[in-house]
Backbone bond lengths (Angstrom), bond angles and torsions (degrees), N, CA, C in turn:
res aa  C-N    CA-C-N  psi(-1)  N-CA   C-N-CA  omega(-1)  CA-C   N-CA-C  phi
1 X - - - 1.452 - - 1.526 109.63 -
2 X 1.128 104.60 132.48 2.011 113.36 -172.20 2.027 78.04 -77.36
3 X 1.548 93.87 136.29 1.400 99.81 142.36 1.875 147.11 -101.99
4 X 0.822 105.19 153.37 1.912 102.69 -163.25 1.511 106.83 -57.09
5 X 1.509 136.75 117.92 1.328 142.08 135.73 1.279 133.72 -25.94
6 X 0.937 141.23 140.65 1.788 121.04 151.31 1.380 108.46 -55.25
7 X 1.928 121.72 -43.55 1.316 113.55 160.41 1.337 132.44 -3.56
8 X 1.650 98.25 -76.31 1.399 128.70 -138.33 1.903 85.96 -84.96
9 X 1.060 139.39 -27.70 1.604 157.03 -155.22 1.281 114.25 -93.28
10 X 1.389 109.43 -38.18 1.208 145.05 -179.36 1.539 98.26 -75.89
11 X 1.107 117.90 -70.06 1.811 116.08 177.46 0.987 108.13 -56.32
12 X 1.566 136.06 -49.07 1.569 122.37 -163.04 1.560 100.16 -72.60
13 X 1.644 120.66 -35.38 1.257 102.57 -172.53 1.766 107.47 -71.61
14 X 1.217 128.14 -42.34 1.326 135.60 174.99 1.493 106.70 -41.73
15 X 1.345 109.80 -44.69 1.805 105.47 172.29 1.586 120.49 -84.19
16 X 1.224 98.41 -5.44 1.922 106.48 -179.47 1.885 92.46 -69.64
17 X 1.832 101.41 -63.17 1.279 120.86 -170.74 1.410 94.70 -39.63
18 X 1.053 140.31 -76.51 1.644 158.56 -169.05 1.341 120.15 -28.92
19 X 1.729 107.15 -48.56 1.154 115.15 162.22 0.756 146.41 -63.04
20 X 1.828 100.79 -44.79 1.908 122.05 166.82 1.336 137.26 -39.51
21 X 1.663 82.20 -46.15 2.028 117.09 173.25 1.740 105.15 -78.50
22 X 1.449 136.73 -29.59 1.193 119.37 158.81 1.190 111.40 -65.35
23 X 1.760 116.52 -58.21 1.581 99.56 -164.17 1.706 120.87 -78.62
24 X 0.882 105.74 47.68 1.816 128.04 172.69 1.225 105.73 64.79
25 X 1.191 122.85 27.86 1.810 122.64 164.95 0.986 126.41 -57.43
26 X 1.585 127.54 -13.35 1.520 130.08 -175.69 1.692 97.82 -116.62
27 X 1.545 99.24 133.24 2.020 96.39 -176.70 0.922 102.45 -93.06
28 X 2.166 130.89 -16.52 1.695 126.05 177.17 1.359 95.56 -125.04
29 X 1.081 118.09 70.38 1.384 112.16 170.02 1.893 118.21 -64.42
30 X 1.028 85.88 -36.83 1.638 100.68 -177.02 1.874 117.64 -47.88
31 X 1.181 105.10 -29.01 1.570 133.68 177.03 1.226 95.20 -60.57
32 X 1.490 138.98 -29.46 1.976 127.83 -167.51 1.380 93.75 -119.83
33 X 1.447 132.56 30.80 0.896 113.26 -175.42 2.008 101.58 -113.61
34 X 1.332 116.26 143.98 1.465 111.53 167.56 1.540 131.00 -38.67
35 X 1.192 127.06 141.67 1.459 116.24 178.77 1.997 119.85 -45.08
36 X 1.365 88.03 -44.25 1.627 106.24 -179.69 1.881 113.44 -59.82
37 X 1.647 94.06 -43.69 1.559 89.59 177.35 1.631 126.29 -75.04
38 X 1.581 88.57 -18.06 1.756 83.10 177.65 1.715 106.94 -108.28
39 X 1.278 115.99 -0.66 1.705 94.32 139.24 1.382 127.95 -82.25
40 X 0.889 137.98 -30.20 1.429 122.99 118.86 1.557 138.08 49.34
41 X 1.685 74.20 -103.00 1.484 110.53 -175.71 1.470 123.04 -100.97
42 X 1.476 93.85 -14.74 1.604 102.79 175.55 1.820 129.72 -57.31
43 X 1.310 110.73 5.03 1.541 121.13 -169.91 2.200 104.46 -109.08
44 X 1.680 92.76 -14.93 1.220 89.38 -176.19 1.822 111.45 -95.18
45 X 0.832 138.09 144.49 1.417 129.07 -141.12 1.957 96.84 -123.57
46 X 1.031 97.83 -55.01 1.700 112.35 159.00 0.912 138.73 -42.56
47 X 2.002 145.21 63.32 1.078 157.18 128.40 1.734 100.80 49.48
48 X 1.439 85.08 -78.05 1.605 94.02 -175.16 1.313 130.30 -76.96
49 X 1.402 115.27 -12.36 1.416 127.61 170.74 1.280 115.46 -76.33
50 X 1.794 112.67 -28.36 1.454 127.42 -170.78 1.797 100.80 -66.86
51 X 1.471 92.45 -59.56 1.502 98.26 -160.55 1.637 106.28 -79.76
52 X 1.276 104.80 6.52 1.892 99.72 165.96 1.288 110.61 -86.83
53 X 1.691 115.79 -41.70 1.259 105.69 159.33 1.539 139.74 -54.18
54 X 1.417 101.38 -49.69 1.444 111.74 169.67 1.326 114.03 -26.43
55 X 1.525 97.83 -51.59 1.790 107.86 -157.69 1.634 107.04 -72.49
56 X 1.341 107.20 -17.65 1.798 108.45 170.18 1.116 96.91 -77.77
57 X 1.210 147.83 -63.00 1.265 137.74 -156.31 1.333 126.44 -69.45
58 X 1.051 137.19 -8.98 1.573 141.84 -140.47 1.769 88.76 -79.07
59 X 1.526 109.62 134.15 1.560 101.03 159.71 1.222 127.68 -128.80
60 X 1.694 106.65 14.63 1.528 113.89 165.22 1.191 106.42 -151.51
61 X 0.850 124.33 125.32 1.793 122.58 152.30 1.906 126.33 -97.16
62 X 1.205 110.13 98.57 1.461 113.46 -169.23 2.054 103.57 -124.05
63 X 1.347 97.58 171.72 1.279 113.35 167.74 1.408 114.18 -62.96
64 X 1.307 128.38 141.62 1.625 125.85 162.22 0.884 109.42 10.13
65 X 1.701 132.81 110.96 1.666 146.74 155.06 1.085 127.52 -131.53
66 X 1.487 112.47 96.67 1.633 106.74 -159.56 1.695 96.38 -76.61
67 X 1.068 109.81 -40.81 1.838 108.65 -168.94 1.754 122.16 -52.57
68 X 1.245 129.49 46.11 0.841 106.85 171.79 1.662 99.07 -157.48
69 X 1.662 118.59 152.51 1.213 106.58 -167.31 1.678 125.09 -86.25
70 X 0.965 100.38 -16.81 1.232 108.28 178.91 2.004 130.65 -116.53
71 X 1.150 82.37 69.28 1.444 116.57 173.63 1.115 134.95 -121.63
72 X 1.416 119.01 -175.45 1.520 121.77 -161.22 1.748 85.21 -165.00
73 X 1.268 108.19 110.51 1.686 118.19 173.10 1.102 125.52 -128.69
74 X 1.460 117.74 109.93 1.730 137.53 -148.21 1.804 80.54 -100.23
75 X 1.551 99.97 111.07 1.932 93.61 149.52 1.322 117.80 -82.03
76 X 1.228 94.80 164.73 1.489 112.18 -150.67 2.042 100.26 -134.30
77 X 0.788 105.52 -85.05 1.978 104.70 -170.83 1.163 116.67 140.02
78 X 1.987 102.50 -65.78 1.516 99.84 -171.74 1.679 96.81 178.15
79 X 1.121 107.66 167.82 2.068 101.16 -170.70 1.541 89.75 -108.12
80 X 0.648 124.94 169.45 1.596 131.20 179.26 1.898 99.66 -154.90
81 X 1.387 118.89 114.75 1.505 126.73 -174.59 1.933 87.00 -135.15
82 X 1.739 82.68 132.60 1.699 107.46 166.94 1.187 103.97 -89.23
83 X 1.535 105.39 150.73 1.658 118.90 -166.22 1.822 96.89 -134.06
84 X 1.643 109.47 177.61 1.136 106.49 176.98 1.629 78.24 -138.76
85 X 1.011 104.43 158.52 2.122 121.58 170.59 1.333 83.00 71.23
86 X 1.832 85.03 -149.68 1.510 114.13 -161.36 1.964 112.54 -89.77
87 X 1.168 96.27 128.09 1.456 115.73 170.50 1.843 106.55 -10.15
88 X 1.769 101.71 -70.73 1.514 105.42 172.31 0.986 125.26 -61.84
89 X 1.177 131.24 -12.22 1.852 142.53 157.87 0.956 104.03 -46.14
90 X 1.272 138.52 -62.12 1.475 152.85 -134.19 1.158 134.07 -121.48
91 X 1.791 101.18 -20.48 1.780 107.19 175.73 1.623 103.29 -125.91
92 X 0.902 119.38 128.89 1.236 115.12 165.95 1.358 130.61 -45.71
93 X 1.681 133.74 -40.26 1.071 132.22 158.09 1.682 103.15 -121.15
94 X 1.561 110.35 85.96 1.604 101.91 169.85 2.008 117.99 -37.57
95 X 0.864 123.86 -47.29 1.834 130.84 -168.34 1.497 92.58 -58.82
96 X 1.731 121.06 -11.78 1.500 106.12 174.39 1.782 98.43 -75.21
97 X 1.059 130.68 -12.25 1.659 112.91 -137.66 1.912 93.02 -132.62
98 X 0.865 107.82 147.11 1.879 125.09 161.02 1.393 112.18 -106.61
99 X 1.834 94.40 107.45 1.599 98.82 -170.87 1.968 103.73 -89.45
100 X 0.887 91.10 156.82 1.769 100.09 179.19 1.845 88.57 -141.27
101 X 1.386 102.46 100.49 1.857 110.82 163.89 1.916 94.15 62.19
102 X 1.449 91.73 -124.17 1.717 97.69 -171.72 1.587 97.14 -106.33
103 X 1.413 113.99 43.79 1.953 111.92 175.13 1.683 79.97 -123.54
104 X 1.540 95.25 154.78 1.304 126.08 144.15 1.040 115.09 -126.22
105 X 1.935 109.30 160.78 1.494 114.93 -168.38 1.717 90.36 -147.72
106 X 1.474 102.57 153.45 1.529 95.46 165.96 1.826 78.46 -166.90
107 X 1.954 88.02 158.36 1.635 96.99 -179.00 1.583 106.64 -62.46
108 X 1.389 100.41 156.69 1.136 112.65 159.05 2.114 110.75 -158.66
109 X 0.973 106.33 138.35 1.683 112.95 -157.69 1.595 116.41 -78.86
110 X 1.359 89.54 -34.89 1.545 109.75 -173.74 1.710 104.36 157.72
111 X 1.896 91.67 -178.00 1.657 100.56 155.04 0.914 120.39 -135.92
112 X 1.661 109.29 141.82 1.683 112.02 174.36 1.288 116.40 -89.56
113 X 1.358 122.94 159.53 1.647 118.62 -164.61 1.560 84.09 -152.93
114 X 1.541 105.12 109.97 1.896 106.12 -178.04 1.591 77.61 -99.43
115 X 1.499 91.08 161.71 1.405 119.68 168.35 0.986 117.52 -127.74
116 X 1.706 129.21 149.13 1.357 151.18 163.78 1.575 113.74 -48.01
117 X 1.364 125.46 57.96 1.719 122.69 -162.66 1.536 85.71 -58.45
118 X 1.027 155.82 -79.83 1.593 136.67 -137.61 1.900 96.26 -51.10
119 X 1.019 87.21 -59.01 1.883 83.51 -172.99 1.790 110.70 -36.65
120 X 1.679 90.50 -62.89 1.410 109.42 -165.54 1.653 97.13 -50.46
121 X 1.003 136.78 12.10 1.546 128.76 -150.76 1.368 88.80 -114.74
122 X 1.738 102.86 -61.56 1.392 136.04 -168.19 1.518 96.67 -53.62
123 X 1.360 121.30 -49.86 1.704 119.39 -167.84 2.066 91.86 -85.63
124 X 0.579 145.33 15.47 1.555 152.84 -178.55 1.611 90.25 -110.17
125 X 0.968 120.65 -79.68 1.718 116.09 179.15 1.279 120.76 -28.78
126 X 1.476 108.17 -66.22 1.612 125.08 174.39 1.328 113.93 -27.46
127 X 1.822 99.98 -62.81 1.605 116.91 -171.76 1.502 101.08 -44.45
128 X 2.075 101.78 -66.25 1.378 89.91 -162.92 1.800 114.15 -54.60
129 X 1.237 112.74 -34.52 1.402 103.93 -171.57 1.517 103.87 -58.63
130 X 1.253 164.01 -93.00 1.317 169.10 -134.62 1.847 93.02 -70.54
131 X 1.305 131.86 -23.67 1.471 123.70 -169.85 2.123 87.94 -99.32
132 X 1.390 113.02 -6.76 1.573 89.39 176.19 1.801 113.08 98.94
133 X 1.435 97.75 -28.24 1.657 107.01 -172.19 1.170 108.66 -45.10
């Protein structure tokens, strides 16, 4: 049996986050987003038009990264994964994790999600052209 990383915990939650925020789970998403990305995006008016584009563009998905301008960074707290047995069964380095019963927890800051701005620009044009803007 492979045991769990902070790595490996770290990605699924970074792709949980990813998903949530496409499938319209966040009502201010616009609030974690870089100054650069939401001028941007600021001409598209449509929630759902935004984050269809978004979702073409994305060209990284990583843990907490403040350095870069064109992003969108969802905080986060900490991952919390249920286990069955023993701690060392299950994590590869238990001393990464704070067990509570059969939960583990370990920090985690957020996720950053850079985007492709030339694209994202290019699908912003399009929109406005076919929406009339």
């Amino acid at each position: 049996m492979n045991k769990i990383t902070i790595e490996q915990a770290e990605e699924w939650e970074n792709l949980g986050i990813v998903d949530a925020l496409m499938s319209g789970h966040f009502d201010d998403f616009h609030r974690y987003m870089s100054e650069e990305l939401k001028e941007v995006c600021q001409e598209v008016t449509d929630s759902k038009d935004l984050l269809f584009m978004l979702d073409f563009c994305i060209k990284q998905i990583s843990t907490a990264n403040y350095y870069c301008n064109d992003h969108l960074t969802i905080p986060n707290g900490e991952i919390e994964i249920q286990f069955e047995g023993k701690p060392e069964d299950t994590f590869e380095d238990p001393d990464d994790w704070v067990f509570n019963e059969n939960l583990a927890y370990c920090c985690h800051l957020g996720t950053t999600i850079e985007f492709d701005l030339d694209e994202l620009k290019e699908s912003v044009k399009d929109w406005k052209e076919s929406n009339g803007a």
